[in-house]
N, C-alpha and C positions, 0 to 999 in steps of 0.2 A: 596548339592554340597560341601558348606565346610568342612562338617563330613569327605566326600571323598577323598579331598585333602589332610586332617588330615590325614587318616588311609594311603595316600600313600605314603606320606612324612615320617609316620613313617618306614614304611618299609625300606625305603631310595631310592634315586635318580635312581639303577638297578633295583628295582622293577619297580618303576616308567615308565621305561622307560620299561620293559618287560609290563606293564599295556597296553600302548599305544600300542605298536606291535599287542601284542592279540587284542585289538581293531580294528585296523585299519585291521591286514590280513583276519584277523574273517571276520570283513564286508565286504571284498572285496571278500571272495569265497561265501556270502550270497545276492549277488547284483545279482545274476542268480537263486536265489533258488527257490521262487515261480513263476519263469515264464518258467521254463522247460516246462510245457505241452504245452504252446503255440507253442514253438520251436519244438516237438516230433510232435505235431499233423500235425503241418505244413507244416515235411517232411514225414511223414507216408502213408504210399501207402493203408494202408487200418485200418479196426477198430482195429482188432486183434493184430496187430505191434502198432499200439497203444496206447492199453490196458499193452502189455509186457513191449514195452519202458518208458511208462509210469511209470512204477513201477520201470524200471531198473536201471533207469536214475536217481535213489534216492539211490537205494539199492548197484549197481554196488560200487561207492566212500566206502559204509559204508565195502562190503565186502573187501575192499583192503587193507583200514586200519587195519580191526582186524582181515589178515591173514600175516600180515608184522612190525604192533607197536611192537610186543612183539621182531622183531628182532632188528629193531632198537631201542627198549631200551636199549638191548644189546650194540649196537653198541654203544650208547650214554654213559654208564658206563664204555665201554673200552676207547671210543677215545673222549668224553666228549660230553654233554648233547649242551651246548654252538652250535659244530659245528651240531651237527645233525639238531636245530633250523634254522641255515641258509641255510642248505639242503633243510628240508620240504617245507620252505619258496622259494627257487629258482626252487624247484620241481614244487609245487603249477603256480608258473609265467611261468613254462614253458609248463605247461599241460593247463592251460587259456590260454594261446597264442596259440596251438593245436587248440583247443576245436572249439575257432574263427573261422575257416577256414574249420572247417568238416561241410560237406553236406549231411551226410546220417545219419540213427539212430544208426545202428552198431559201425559206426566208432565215434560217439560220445561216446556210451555206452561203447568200449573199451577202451577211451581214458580219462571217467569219472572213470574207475576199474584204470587205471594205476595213475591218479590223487589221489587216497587212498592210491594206495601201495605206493607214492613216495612221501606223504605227512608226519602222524606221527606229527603232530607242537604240539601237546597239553600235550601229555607226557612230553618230553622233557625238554617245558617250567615249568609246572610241579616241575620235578627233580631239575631243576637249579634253579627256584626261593627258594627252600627248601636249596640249598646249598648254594646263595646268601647273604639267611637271619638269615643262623646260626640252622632251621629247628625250629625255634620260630613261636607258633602261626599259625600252620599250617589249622586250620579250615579256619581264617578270610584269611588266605592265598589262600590256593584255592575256597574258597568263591567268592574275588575278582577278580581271573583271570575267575573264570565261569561268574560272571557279566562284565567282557572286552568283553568277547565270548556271552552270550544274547544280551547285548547292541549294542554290535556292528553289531549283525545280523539282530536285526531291523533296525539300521541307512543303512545300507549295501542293504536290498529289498528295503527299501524306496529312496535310491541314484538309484540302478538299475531299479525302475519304473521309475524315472525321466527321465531315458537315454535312456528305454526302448520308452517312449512318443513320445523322439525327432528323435531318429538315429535307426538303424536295430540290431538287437537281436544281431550281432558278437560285436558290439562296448561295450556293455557289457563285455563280455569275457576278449576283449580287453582290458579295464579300469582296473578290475581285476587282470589280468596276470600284468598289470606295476606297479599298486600296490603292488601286494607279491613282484615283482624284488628289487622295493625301500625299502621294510621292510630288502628283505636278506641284498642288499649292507647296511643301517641303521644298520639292526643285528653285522654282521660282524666287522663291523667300533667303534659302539658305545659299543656293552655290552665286559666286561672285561671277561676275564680268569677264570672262576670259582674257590674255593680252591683246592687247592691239585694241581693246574697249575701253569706255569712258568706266571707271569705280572699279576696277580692280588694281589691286595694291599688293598684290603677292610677289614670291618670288622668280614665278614661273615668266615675269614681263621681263626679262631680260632677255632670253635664247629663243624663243617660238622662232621669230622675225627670221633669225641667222640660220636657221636650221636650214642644210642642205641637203641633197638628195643624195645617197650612196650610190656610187659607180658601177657600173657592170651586173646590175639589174632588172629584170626583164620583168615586169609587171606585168604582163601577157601570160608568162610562162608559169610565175608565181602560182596568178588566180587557178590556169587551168590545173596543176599541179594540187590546189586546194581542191579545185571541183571535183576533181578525179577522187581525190581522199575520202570527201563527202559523201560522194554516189557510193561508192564502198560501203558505208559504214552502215547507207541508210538504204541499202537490197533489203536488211534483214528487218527494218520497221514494221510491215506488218504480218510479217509470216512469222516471226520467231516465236512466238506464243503457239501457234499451229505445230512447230517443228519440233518442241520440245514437250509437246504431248501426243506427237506418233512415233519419236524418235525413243523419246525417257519415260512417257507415260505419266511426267509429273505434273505435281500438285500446283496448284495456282501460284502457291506461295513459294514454290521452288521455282518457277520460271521468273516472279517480280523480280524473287531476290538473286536469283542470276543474269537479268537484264540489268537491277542497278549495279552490280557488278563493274561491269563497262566503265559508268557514271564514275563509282568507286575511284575505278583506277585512273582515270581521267585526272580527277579531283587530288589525289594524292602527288601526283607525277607532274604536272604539269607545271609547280612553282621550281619544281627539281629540277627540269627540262630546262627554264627560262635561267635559272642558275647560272648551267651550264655552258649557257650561250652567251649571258652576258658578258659585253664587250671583245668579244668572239666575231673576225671576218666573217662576211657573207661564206664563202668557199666553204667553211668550216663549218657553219651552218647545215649547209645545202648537201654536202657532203654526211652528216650525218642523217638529214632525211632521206639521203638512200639508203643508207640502214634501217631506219626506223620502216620505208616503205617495205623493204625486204621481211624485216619481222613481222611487219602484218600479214603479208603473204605466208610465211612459215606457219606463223599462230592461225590464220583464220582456216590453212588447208590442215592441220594437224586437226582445229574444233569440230570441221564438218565431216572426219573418219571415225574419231575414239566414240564409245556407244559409254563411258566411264563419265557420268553425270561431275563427279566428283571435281576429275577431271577438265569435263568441259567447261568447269565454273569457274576455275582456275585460269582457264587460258582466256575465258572472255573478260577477267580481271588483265591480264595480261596484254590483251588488246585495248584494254582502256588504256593502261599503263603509256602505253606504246603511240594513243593517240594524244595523248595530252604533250606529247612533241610535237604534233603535226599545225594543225588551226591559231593558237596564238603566238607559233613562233614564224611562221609564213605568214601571217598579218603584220609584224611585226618589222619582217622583212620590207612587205609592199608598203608601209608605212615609210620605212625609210630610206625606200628607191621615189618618195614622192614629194613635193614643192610640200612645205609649211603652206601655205596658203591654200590650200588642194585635200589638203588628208580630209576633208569631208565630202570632198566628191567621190575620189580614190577609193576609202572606207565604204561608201553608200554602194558606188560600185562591185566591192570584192563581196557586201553584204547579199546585195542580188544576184552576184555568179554562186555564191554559196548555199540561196536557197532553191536558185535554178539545179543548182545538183542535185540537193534536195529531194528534189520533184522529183530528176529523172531517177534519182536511185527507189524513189518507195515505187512507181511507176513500171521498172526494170524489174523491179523482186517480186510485184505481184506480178507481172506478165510472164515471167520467166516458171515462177512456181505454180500459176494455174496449167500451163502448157506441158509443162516437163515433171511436175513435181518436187514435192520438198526437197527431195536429195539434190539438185540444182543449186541451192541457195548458196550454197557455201563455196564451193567453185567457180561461182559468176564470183562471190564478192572475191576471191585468191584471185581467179585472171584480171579484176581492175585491179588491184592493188598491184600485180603483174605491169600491168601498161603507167599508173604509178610510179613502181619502180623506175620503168627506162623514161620518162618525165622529169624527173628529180635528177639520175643522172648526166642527163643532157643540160640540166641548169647548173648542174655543179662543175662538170667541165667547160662550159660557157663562162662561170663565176671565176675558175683558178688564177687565168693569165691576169685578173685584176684586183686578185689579194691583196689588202694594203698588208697587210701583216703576213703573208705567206704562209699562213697555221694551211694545213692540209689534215682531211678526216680519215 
């Protein structure tokens, strides 16, 4: 905890408080996340509606964002990153407040698609924390805001079971929806001007402007090498609960608590990761994500043999561990293969290739596991993490011959 408070006080008191936001809004749109089925099946007239809302009611939010980030990245590079944050954020409060009051699947499922499109909060934040902090340290940087965004998505299911216990499924929403409105009015009131705008007076107005782009780059290969990660991780979205009560037989509270696992290791690993990389060539980077892609392959095809509960809780810690190298240190990268004037298009962009994976991974795991069966699951996600692999190393021998530092991994 003090380490944490260190690294955010270095950053200084904007970050800080961009920490806390991602925090708190994060958890307050994850206070409904695992109890949607409750709510679909409850209004569902039959198995089929469902089985679709089921799914939709996951998918519908992811498709809105990665068919509308990349515009307001845009928007956020022309009329600034800053204001687009207290949008997504009033957006968010205003589609929770919606969401409350719908009584049928449809009208949720269109009103969870219009909640994506009208969201965008993690680009943006993103973009601005980069221009905030002078674009120094950008791994441990977005390292830290993806651990606001874990962290606060556990605290955030674990507040909406409480509330879920005592009052009826809308008062969730409800809670939610006031939360994002206090983050906008907070956004709005508290974070300053970024550079290159009129009333800010930080230190961050010196370096945004001069920030260049790193050499030998491919922001192409980057994103798909993130997609690929993604679809990986996210086969096992809705069958893992299925797979761990034909596989182990267990109890509800052993599958949460070996799904947050993942989370866990995620969270733990990921400031460690950014560590390690800081002020570290691309090459040397890119070269360790073939290890890290290799180990997921190892971890994820050793998880889906051992029948050792014990065991498999361990390595799906292990796979967190392993992914909190991947996502905010490859952001970090495409961040700084891209123009200062750009990291909010670029950002909005890599946000919707990421939740375009997204899709196709929960999409791939159920199509795969209804067809083939549960033994499937874990072998599709080892062969992605396989093509992964030869991804990463084709960027990294790409990256060698323009090492400015000549570190090899």
């Amino acid at each position: 905890m003090t380490s944490a408070v260190a690294v955010l006080r270095g950053f200084g008191p904007v970050f800080a408080l961009l920490f806390g936001l991602q925090f708190i809004s994060m958890g307050a749109m994850e206070m409904s996340g695992p109890f949607w089925p409750i709510q679909i099946k409850a209004l569902s007239t039959s198995g089929t509606i469902f089985g679709l809302a089921g799914i939709g009611v996951y998918v519908c939010p992811m498709l809105g964002v990665s068919l509308t980030s990349a515009f307001w990245g845009r928007m956020g590079d022309r009329y600034g990153n800053r204001l687009m944050m207290v949008r997504a954020l009033a957006g968010l409060a205003v589609t929770q407040l919606l969401v409350a009051f719908a009584n049928d699947v449809w009208t949720i499922l269109a009103l969870r698609f219009l909640q994506g499109a009208c969201a965008g909060y993690i680009a943006p934040s993103q973009a601005y924390s980069v221009q905030v902090t002078g674009g120094r340290d950008r791994a441990r940087l977005f390292a830290w805001l993806q651990v606001a965004t874990n962290v606060g998505s556990l605290g955030g299911a674990f507040l909406g079971g409480l509330i879920l216990d005592a009052l009826p499924f809308a008062a969730v929403n409800l809670t939610a929806g006031v939360i994002c409105a206090l983050c906008a009015i907070v956004a709005w009131g508290s974070l300053p001007v970024p550079p290159g705008g009129a009333g800010f007076k930080g230190p961050a107005k010196r370096s945004t402007a001069g920030l260049a782009p790193s050499a030998g780059l491919s922001v192409p290969g980057l994103l798909a090498l993130m997609g690929i990660l993604l679809t990986s991780r996210m086969v096992l979205q809705v069958p893992f609960s299925l797979f761990m009560s034909e596989v182990y037989s267990a109890h509800h509270w052993i599958t949460g608590l070996s799904y947050g696992l993942m989370a866990l290791g995620f969270v733990v690993t990921a400031p460690l990761w950014a560590r390690l990389f800081e002020d570290r060539a691309p090459s040397f980077v890119l070269g360790w994500s073939v290890l890290i892609a290799a180990g997921c392959l190892a971890v994820t095809g050793f998880a889906g043999s051992t029948r050792a509960i014990g065991l498999f809780a361990a390595l799906y810690f292990a796979w967190g561990a392993l992914l909190g190298g991947t996502t905010p240190v490859l952001l970090s990268l495409v961040s700084a293969a891209t123009q200062s004037d750009r990291q909010g298009s670029v950002l909005g962009l890599a946000q919707s290739c990421q939740q375009i994976a997204s899709v196709v991974g929960i999409i791939a795991g159920v199509v795969a596991t209804q067809r083939y069966g549960l033994e499937i699951a874990f072998p599709l996600v080892a062969s992605l993490y396989g093509l992964s692999f030869l991804v990463a190393l084709g960027l990294w021998l790409k990256s060698r011959p323009s090492s400015d530092k000549g570190e090899l991994s």
